[in-house]
C-alpha positions in Angstrom: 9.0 21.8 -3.8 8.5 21.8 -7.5 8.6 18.2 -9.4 8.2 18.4 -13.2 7.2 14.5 -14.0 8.1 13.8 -17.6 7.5 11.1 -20.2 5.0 11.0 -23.6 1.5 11.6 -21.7 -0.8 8.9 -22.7 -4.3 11.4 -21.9 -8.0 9.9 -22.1 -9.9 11.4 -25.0 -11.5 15.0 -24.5 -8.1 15.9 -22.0 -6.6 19.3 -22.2 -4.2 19.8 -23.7 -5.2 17.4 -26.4 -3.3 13.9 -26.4 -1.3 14.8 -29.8 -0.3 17.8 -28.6 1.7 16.5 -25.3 2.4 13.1 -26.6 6.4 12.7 -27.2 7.5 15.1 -24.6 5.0 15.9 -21.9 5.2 17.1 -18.4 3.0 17.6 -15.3 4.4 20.3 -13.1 3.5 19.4 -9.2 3.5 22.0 -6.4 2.9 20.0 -3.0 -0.2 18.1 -3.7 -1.7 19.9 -6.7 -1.0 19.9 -10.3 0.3 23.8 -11.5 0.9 22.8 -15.6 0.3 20.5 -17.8 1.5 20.4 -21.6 4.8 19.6 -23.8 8.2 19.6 -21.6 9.7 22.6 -22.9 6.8 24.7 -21.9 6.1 23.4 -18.4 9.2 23.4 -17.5 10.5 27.4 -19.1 8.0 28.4 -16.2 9.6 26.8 -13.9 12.9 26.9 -13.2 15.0 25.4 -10.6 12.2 22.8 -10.3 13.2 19.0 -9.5 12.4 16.9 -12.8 11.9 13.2 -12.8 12.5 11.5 -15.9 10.1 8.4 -16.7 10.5 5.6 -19.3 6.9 4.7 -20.5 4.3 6.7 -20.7 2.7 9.4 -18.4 -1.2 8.7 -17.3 -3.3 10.2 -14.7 -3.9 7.9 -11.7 -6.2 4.8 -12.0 -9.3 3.6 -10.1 -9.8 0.3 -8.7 -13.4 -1.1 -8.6 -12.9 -4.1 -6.5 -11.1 -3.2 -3.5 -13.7 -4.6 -0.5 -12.5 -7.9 -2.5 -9.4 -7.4 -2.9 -8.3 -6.7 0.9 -11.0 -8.8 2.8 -11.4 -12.0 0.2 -8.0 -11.7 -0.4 -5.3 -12.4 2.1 -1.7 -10.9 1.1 1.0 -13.2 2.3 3.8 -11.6 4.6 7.3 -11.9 2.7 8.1 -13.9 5.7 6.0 -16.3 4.6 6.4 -16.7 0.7 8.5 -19.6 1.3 5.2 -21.5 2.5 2.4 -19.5 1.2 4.1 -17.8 -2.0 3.7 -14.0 -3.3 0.4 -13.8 -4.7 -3.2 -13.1 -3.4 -4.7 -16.3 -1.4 -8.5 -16.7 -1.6 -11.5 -19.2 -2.6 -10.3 -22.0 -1.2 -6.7 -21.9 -0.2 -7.8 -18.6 1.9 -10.4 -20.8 3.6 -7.3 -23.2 4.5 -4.9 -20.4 6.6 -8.5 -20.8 9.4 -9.1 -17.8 11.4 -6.5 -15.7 11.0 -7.3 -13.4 13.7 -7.1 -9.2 13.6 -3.4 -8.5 13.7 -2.9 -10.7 10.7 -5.9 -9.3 9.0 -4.5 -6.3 9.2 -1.1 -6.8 8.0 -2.7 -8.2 4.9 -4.9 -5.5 4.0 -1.8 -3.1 4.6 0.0 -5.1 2.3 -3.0 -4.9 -0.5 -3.0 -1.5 -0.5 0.6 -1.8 -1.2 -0.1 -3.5 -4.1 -2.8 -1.6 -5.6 -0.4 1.1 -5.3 1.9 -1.0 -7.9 -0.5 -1.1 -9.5 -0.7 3.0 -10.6 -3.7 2.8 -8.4 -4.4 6.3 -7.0 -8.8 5.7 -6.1 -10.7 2.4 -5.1 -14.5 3.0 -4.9 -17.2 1.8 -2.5 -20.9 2.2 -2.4 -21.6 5.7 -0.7 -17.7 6.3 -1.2 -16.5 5.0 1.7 -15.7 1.9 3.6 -17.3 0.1 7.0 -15.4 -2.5 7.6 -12.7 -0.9 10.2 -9.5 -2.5 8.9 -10.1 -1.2 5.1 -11.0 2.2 6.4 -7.8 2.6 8.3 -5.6 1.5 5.9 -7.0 3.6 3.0 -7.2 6.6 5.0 -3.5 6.2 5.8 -2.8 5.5 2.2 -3.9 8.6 1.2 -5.9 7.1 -1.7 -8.7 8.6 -3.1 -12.8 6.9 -2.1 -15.3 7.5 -4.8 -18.3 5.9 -5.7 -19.7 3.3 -7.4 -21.3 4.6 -9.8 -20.9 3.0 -13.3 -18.9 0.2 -12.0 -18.6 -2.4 -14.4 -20.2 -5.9 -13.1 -20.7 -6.6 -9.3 -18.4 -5.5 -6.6 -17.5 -8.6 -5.2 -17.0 -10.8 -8.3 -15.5 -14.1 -8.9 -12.1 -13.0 -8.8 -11.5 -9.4 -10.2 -7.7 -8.5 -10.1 -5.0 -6.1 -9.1 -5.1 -4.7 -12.4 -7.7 -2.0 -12.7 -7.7 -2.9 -17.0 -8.6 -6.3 -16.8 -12.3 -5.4 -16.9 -11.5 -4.5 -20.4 -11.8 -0.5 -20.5 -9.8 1.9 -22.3 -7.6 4.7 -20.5 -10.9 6.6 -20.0 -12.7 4.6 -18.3 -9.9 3.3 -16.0 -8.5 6.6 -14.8 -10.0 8.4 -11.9 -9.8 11.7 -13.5 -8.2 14.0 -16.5 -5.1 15.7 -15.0 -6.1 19.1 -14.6 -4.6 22.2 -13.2 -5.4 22.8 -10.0 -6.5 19.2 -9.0 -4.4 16.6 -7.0 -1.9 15.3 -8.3 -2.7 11.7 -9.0 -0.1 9.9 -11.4 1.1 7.3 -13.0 3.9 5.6 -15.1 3.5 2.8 -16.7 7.1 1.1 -19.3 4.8 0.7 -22.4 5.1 2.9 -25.5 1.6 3.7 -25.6 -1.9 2.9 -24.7 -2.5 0.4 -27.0 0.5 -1.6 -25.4 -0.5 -0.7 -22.0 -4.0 -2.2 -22.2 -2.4 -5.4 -23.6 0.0 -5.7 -20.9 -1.4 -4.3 -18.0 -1.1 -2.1 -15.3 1.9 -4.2 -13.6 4.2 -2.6 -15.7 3.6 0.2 -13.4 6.9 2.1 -12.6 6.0 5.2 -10.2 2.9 5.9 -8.8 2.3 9.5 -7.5 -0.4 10.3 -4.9 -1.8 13.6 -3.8 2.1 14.6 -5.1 4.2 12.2 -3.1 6.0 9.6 -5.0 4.2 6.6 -2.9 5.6 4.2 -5.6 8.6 3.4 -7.4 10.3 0.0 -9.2 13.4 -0.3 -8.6 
């Protein structure tokens, strides 16, 4: 099926077409896991007609790339809804992961599902790994069922397994461009994401957890309700 995705595109600098141009009305036109057009609304979508549209507040940005996320699903555990009550929402880890003791497999597991989750809230849509891809079984899986993207390390701000790198692929401090995975281009996957800012500007200040859709290899993996 045809999506047209719409909402002001927020593009890194060198994209095509050029930021200005797309800005107030853009679009991204997705056919099954590829992108087919990218440019102002009324363009994308005169060439394709009868396809689904999806209207987004915020802004429009290709997918993100998270640099942390051995750390994030292995020093992290991810507390079961069941258990916010006792444990709470957010990440456990230093010392208050040290005091859940072994937590065995199973519950390993659950947790790094539930990570992945998050990064996926996060307009997550790549985490890299030295040599682009992941030994430790239980991260493996649940990426490769995720559908996310494994790249590299290269040019990764800092060490990998920091003191206590976050969720949020901008809190190393990098602009759209070097926080996003890739450019949206025609004829690549299409990795998206929303985010209920007005602009970049905004969306560096506040984050990516105002993420309100993610989109992965075309399927709408995220949405807020």
């Amino acid at each position: 099926m045809l999506t047209i995705h719409t909402a002001p595109l927020v593009l890194p600098a060198g994209a095509d077409p050029a930021p200005e141009r797309a800005l107030t009305e853009g679009a991204v036109l997705v056919d099954g896991d590829r992108i087919t057009a990218v440019g102002p609304y009324d363009e994308v979508s005169a060439g394709a007609p009868g396809a689904r549209v999806r209207r987004w507040p915020g802004v429009l940005t290709p997918g993100l790339r998270q640099w942390h996320p051995l750390w994030l699903l292995r020093h992290c555990y991810h507390p079961d809804p069941r258990e916010a009550g006792e444990l709470g929402e957010d990440p456990l880890w230093g010392e208050r992961l040290a005091a859940l003791g072994d937590l065995g497999e199973t519950r390993w597991s659950g947790s790094v599902r539930r990570g992945v989750q998050r990064m996926l809230r996060h307009g997550t849509t790549a985490v890299a790994s030295p040599g682009a891809r992941f030994r430790d079984p239980l991260v493996a899986a649940a990426v490769a069922r995720s559908g996310l993207t494994v790249v590299g390390t290269t040019h990764a701000p800092g060490v990998l397994l920091g003191e206590r790198p976050g969720l949020d692929p901008f809190a190393e401090g990098y602009d759209l461009a070097g926080t996003v995975h890739g450019p949206l281009t025609v004829g690549g996957r299409a990795d998206l994401a929303v985010f209920d800012v007005p602009d970049e500007t905004a969306l560096r200040e506040r984050g990516a957890a105002t993420c309100v859709a993610t989109v992965l290899a075309g399927r709408l993996v995220y949405r807020a309700r």
